[in-house]
PAZA-439965 format. One record per residue (C-alpha): residue number from 1; x, y, z; residue in one letter. Coordinates in Angstrom, 3 decimals. Each point is the difference from the previous one (the first is absolute). Layout:
N
<atom><n>NUM</n><px>X</px><py>Y</py><pz>Z</pz><res>A</res></atom>
...
//
This chain:
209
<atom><n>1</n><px>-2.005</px><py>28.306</py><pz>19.393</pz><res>X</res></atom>
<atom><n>2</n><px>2.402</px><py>0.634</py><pz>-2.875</pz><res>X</res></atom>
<atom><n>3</n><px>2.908</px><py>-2.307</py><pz>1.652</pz><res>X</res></atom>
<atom><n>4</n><px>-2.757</px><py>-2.847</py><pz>0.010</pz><res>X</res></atom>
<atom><n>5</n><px>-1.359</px><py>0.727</py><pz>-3.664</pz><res>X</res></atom>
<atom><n>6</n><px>4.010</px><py>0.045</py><pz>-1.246</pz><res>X</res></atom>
<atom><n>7</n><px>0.456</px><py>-3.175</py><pz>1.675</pz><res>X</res></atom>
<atom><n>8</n><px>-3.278</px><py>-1.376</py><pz>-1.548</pz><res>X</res></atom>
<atom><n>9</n><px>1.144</px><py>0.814</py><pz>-3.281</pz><res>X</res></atom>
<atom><n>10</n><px>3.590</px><py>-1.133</py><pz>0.435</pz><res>X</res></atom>
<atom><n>11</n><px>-1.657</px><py>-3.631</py><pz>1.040</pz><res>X</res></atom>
<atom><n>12</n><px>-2.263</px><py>-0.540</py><pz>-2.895</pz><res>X</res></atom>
<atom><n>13</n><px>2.646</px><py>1.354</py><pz>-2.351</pz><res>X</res></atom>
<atom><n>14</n><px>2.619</px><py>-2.410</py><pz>0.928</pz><res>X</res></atom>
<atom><n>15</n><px>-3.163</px><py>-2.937</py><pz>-0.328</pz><res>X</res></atom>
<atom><n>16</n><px>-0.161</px><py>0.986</py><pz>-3.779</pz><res>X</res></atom>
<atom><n>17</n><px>3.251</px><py>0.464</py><pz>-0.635</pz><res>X</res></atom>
<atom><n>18</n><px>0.966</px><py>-3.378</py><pz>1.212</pz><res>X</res></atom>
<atom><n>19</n><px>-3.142</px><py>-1.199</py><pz>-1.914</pz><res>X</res></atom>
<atom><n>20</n><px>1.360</px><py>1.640</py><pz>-3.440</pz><res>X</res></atom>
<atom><n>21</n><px>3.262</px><py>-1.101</py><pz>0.337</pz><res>X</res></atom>
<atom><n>22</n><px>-0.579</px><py>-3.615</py><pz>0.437</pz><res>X</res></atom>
<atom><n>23</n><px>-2.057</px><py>-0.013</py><pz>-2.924</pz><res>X</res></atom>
<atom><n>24</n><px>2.809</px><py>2.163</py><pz>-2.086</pz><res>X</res></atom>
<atom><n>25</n><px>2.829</px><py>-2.101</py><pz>0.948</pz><res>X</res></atom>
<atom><n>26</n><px>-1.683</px><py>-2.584</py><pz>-2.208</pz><res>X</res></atom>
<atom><n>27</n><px>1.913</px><py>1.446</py><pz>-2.795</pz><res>X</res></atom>
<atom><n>28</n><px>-1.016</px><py>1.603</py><pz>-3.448</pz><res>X</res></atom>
<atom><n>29</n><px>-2.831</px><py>-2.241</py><pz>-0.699</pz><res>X</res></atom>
<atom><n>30</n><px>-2.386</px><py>2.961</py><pz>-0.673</pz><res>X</res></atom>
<atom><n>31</n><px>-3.581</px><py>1.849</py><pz>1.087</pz><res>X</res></atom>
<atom><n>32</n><px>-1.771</px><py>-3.328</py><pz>-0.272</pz><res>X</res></atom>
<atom><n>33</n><px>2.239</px><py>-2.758</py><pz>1.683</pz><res>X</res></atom>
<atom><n>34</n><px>0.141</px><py>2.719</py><pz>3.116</pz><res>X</res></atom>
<atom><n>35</n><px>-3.631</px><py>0.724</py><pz>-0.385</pz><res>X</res></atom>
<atom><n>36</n><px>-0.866</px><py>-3.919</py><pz>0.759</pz><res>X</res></atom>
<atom><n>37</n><px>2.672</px><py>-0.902</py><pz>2.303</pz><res>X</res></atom>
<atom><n>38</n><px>-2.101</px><py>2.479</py><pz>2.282</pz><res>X</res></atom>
<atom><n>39</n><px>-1.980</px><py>-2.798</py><pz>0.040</pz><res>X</res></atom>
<atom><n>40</n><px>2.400</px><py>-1.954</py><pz>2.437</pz><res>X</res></atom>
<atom><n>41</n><px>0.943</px><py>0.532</py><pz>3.552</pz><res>X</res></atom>
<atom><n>42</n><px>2.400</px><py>2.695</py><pz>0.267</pz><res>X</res></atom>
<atom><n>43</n><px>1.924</px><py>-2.340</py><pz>2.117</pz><res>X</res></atom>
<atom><n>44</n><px>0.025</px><py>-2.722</py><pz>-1.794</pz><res>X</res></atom>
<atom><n>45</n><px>1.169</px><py>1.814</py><pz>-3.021</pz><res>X</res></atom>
<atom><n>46</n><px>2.915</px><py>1.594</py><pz>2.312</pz><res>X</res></atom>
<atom><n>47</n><px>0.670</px><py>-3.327</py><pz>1.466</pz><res>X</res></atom>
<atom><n>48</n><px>0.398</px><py>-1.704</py><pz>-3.583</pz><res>X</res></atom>
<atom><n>49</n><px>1.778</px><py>2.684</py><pz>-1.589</pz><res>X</res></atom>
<atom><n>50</n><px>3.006</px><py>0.139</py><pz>2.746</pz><res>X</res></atom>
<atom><n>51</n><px>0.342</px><py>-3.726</py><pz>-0.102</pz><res>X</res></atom>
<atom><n>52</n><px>-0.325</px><py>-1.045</py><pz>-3.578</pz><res>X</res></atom>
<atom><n>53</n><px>3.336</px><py>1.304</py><pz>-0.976</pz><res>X</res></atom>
<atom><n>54</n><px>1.560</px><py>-1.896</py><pz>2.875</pz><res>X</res></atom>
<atom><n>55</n><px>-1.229</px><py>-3.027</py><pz>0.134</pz><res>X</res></atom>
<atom><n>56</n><px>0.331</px><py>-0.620</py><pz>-3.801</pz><res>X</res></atom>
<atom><n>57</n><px>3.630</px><py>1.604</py><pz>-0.624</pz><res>X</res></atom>
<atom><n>58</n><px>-1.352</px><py>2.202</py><pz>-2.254</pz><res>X</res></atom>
<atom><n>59</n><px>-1.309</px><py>-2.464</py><pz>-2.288</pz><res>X</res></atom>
<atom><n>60</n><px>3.472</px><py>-2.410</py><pz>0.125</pz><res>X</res></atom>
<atom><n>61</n><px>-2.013</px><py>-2.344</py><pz>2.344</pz><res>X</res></atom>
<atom><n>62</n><px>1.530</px><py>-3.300</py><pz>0.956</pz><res>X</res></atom>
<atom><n>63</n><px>-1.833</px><py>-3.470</py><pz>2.048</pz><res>X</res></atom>
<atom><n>64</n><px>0.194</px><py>2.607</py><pz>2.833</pz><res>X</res></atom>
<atom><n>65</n><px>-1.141</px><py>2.820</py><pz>-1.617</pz><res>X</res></atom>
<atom><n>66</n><px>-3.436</px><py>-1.811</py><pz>-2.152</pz><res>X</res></atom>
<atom><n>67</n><px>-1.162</px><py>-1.492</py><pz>3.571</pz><res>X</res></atom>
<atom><n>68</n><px>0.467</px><py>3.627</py><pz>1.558</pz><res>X</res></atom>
<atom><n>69</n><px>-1.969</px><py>1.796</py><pz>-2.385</pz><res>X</res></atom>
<atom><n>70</n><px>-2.545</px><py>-2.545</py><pz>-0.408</pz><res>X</res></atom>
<atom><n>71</n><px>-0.395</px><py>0.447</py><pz>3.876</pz><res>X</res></atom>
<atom><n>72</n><px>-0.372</px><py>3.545</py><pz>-0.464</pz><res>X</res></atom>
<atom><n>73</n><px>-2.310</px><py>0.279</py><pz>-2.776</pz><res>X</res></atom>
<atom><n>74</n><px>-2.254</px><py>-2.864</py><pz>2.097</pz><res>X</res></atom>
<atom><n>75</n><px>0.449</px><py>1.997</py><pz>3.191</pz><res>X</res></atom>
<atom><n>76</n><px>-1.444</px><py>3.445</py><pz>-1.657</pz><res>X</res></atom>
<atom><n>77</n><px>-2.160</px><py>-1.398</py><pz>-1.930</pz><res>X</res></atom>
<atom><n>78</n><px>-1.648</px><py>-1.437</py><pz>2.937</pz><res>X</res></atom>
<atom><n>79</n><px>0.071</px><py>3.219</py><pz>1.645</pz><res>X</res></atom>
<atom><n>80</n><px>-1.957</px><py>1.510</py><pz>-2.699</pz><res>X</res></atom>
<atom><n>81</n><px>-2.949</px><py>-2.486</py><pz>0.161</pz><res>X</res></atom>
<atom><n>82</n><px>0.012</px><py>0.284</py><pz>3.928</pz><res>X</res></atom>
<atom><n>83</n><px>0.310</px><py>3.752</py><pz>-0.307</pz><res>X</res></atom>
<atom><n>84</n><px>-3.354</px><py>0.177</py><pz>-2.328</pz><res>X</res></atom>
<atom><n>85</n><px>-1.671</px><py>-1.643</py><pz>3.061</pz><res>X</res></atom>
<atom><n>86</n><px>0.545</px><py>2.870</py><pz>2.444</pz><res>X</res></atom>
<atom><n>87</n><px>-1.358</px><py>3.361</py><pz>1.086</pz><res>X</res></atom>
<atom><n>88</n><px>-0.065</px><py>2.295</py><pz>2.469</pz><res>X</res></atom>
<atom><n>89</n><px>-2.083</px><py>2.413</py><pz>1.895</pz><res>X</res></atom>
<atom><n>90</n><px>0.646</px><py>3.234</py><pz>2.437</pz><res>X</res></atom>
<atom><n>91</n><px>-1.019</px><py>-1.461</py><pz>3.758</pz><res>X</res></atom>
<atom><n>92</n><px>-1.622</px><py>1.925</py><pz>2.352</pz><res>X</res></atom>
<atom><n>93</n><px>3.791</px><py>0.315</py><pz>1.352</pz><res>X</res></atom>
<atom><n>94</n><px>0.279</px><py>2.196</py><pz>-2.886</pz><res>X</res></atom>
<atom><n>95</n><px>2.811</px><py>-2.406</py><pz>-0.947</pz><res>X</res></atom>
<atom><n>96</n><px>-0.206</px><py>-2.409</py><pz>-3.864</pz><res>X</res></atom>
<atom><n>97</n><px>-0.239</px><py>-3.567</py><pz>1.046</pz><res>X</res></atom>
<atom><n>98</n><px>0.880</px><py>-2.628</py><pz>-2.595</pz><res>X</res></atom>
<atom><n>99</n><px>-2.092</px><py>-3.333</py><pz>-0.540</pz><res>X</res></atom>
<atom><n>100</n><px>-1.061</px><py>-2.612</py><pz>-2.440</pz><res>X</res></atom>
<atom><n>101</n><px>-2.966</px><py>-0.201</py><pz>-1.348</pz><res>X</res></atom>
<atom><n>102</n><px>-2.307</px><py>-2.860</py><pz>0.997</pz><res>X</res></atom>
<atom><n>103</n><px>-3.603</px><py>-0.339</py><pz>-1.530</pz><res>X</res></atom>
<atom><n>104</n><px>-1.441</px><py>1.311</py><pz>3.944</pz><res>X</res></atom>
<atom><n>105</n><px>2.121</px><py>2.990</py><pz>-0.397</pz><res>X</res></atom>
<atom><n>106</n><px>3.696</px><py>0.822</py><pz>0.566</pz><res>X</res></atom>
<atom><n>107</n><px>1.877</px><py>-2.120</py><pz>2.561</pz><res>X</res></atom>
<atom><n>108</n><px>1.849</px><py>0.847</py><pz>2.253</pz><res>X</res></atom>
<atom><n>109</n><px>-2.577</px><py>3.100</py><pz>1.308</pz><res>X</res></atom>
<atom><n>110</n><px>0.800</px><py>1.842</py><pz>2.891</pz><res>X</res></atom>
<atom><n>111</n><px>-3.066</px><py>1.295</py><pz>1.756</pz><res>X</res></atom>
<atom><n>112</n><px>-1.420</px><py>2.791</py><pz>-2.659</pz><res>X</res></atom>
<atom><n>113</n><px>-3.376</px><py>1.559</py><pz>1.190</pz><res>X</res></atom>
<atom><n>114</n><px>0.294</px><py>2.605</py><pz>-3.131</pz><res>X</res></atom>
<atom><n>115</n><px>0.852</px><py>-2.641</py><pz>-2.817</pz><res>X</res></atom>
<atom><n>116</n><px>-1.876</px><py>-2.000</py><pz>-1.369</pz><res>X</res></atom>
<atom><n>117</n><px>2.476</px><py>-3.535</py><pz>-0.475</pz><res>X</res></atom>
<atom><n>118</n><px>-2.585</px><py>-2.050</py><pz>-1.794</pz><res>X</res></atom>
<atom><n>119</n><px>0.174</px><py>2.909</py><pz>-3.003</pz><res>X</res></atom>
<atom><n>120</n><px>3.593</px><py>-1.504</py><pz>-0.213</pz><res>X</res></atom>
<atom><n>121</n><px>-1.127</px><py>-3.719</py><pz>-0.870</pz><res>X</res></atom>
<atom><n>122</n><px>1.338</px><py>-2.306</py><pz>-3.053</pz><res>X</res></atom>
<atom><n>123</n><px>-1.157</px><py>0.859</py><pz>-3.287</pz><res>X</res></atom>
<atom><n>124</n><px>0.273</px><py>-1.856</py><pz>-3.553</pz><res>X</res></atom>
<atom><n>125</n><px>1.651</px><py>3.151</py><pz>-1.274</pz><res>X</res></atom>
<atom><n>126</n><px>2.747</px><py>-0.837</py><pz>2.781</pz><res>X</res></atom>
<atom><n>127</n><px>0.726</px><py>-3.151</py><pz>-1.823</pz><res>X</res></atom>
<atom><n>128</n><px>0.261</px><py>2.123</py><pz>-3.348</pz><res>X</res></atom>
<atom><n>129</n><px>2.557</px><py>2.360</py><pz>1.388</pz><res>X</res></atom>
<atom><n>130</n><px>2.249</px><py>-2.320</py><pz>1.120</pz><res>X</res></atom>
<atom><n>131</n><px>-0.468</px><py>-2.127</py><pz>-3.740</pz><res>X</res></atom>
<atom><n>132</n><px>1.191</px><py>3.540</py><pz>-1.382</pz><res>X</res></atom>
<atom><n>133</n><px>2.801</px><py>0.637</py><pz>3.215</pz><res>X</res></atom>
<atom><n>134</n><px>1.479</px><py>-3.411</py><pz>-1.352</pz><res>X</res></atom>
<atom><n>135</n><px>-0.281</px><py>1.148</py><pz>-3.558</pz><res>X</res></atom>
<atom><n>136</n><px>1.573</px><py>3.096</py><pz>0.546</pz><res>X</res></atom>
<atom><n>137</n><px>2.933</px><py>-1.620</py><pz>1.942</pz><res>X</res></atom>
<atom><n>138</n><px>0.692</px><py>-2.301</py><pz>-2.374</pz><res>X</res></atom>
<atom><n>139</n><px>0.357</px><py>2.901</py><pz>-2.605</pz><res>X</res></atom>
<atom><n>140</n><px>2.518</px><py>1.511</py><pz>2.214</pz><res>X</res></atom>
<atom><n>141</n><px>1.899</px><py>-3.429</py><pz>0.669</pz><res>X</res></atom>
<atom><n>142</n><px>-0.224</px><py>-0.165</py><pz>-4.269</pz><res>X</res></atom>
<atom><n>143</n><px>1.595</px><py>3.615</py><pz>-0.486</pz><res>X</res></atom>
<atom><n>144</n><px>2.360</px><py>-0.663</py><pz>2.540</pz><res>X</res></atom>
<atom><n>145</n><px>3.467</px><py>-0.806</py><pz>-2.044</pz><res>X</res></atom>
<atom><n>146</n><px>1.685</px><py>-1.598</py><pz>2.656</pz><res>X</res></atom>
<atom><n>147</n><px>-3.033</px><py>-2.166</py><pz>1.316</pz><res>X</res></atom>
<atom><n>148</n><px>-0.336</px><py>-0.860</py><pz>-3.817</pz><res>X</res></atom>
<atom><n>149</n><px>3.427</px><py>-0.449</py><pz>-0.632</pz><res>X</res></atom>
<atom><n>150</n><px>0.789</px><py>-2.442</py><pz>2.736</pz><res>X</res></atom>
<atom><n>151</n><px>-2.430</px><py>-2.656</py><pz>-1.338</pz><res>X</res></atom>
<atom><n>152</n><px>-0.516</px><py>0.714</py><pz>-3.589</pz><res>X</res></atom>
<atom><n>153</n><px>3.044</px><py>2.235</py><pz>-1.819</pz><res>X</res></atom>
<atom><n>154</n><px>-1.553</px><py>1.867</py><pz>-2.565</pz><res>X</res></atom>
<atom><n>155</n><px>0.428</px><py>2.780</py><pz>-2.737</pz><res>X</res></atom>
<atom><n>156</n><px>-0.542</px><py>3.576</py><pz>0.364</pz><res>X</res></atom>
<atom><n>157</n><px>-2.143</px><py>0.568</py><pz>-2.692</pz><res>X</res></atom>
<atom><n>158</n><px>-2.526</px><py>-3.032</py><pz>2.099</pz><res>X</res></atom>
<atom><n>159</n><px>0.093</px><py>2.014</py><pz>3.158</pz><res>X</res></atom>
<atom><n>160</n><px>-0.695</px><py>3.581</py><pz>-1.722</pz><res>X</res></atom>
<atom><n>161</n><px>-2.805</px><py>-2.144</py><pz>-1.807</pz><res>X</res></atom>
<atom><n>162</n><px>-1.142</px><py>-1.318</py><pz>3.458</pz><res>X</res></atom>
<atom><n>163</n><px>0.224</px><py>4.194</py><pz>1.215</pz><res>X</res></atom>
<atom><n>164</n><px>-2.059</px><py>0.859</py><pz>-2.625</pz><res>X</res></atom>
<atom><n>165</n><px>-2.978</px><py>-2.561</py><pz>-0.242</pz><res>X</res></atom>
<atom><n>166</n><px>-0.578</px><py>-0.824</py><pz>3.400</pz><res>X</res></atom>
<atom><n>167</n><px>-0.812</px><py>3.028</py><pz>2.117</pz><res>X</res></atom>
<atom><n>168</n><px>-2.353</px><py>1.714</py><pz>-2.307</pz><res>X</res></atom>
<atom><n>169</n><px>-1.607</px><py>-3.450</py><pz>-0.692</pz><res>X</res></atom>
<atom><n>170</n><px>-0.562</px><py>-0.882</py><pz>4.007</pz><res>X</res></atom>
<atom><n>171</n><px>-0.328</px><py>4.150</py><pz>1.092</pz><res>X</res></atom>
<atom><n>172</n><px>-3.470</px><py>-0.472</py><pz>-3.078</pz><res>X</res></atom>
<atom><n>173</n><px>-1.273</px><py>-3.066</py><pz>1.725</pz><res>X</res></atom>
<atom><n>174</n><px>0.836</px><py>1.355</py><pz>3.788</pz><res>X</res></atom>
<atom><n>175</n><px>-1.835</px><py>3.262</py><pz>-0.720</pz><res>X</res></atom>
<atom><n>176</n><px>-3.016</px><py>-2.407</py><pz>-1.723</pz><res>X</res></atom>
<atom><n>177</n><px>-0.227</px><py>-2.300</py><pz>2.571</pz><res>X</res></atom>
<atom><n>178</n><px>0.139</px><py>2.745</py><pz>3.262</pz><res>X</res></atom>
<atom><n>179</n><px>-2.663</px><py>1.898</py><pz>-1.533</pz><res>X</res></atom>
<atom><n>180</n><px>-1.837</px><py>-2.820</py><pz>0.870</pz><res>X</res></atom>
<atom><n>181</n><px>1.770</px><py>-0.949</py><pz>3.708</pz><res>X</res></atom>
<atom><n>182</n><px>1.033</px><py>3.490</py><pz>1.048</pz><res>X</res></atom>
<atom><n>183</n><px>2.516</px><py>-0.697</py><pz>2.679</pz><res>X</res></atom>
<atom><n>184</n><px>-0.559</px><py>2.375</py><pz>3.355</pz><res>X</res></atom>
<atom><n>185</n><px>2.183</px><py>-2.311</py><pz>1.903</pz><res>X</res></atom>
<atom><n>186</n><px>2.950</px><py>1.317</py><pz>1.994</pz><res>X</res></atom>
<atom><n>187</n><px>1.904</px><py>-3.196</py><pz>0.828</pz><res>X</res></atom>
<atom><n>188</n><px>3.284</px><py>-0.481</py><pz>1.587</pz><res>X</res></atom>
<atom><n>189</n><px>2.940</px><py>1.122</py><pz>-2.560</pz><res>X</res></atom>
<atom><n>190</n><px>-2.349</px><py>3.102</py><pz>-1.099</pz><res>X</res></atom>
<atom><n>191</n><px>-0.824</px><py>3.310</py><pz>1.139</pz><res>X</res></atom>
<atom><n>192</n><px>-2.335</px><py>0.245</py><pz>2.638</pz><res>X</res></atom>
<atom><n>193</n><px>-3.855</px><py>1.830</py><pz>-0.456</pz><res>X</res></atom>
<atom><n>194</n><px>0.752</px><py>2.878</py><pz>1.117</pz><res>X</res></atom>
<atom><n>195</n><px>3.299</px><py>0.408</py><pz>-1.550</pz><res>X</res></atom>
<atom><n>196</n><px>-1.589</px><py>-0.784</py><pz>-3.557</pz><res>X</res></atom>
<atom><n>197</n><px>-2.280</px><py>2.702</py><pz>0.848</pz><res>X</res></atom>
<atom><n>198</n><px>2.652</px><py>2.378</py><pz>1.113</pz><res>X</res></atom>
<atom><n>199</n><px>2.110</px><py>-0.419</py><pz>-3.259</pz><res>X</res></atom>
<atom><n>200</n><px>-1.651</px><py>2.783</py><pz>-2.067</pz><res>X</res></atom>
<atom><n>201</n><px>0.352</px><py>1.858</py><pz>2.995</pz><res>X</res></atom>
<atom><n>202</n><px>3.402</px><py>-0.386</py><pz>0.451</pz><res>X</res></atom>
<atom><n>203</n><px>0.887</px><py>0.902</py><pz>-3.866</pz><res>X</res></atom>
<atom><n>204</n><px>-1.764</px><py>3.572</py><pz>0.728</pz><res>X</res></atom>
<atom><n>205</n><px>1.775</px><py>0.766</py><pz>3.179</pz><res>X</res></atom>
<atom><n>206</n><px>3.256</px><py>-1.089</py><pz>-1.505</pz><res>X</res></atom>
<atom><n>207</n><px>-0.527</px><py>2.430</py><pz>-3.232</pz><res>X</res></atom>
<atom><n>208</n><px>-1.064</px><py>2.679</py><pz>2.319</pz><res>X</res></atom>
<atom><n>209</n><px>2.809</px><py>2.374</py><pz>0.977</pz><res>X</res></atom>
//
């Protein structure tokens, strides 16, 4: 019982960890950049973050170079608006499936006698959280020196100005605009239901000795 409750722990542990370092390896860009980029799909975030440097030289891009990162930024973007379009559910396999939401429910659906899948149908406020996933990429793509700096060389004092206005300004309208649209979806690229619910969890077994 406690080998299984240590490994338990171990598991979701490592899930936030990898969660909170993804979003810290943004950089110094402060409580309120990190606070929206929450907003994105942990993977895609990742998946941007490792490239960007790459692909762009560090911000000495060449021909080569613009093409690449334009790729990239297209490619993730993309991956945010699909991502905003996805949920998933516990089967009764006791396993998460993954699926995109339709407006007859969430396709594909594995035989589910204990879930309801037309709960998990298209919604306007699906359309508004991808709008904002966009936004909120494009924010990161804009604070990102070497995305930036490839395409359109500019002067420090421009990108702290760009660090300073923009998150507060889009975290204000975010927080507005999903008190409206709460977002309960669990799409591909975020935690899963039952991990979300498990989080608080996790940060009182991990501060208990």
């Amino acid at each position: 019982m406690g080998a299984a409750s240590s490994n338990s722990r171990s598991r979701q542990s490592t899930q936030i960890t990898i969660k909170d370092k993804t979003l810290s390896g943004l950089g110094n860009l402060g409580a309120e950049a990190e606070k929206i980029f929450r907003l994105l799909s942990t993977g895609t975030v990742f998946f941007y973050q490792f490239l960007s440097h790459v692909v762009s030289n560090n911000g000495d891009c060449k021909t080569i170079n613009k093409y690449l990162t334009t790729i990239l930024v297209r490619v993730c973007g993309s991956s945010c608006l699909f991502s905003s379009f996805t949920d998933s559910y516990v089967g009764d396999d006791g396993k998460t499936h993954y699926g995109v939401v339709t407006s007859k429910g969430i396709w594909p659906s594995a035989d589910s006698k204990n879930v309801n899948l037309l709960s998990y149908k298209l919604q306007f406020g699906d359309f508004v959280h991808a709008f904002f996933a966009l936004l909120v990429f494009a924010v990161l793509v804009l604070l990102d020196q070497n995305t930036v700096g490839c395409f359109y060389p500019s002067s420090e004092s421009f990108e702290k100005t760009l660090l300073i206005v923009l998150p507060p300004i889009v975290g204000a309208v975010s927080s507005v605009v999903f008190t409206f649209f709460p977002n309960d979806r669990h799409g591909i690229g975020y935690p899963s239901s039952t991990e979300s619910s498990q989080d608080s969890k996790t940060v009182k077994l991990l501060s208990t000795p």
